[in-house]
Each structure stands twice: as structure tokens, then as C-alpha cells.
N, C-alpha and C positions, 0 to 999 in steps of 0.2 A: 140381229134379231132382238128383239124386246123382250123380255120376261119379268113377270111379277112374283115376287114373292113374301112373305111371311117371316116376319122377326120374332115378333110376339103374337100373343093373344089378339091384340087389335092393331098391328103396326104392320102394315105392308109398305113396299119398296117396288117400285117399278125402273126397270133400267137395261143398258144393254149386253146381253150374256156373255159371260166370259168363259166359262168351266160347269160341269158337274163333278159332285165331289163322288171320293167312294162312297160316302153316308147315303146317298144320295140327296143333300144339300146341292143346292145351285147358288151360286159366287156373278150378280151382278156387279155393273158399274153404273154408277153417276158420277158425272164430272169426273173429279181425282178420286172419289173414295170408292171403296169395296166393299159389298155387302155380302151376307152371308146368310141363308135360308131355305128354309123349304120352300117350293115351288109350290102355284094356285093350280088346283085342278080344272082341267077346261070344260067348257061348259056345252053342251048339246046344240 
């Protein structure tokens, strides 16, 4: 599954989910690396 997230103020990440954290941070992937962020809220 695809999920986008949030690094910073204007830096989002989109990629394939790996984990939710206990923070409730979500942990994509691209390629080899790992990301780490809050998740986008969905939209209506």
C-alpha cells in the first residue's frame, strides 16, 4: 500500500508502508531508504 507522509513543514514523502509507530508516526519506504513521518490526512 502507498502512503504519504510529512517530514517537515513543506517536505512530503510518498512510498510503500512499512510500520506504524507507537507515536503514531508511519515509517515508509523508497527504494533502500526509510522514512519516517506523520501521515496525510485523507481527503473526502
Amino acid at each position: 500500500m502507498i502512503k504519504t507522509i510529512v517530514l517537515g513543514s513543506c517536505v512530503s514523502v510518498q512510498g510503500a508502508f512499512v510500520r506504524t509507530l507507537p507515536n503514531g508516526k508511519v515509517v515508509v519506504q523508497v527504494g533502500k531508504r526509510l522514512f519516517e513521518g506523520m501521515p496525510v490526512g485523507q481527503t473526502a
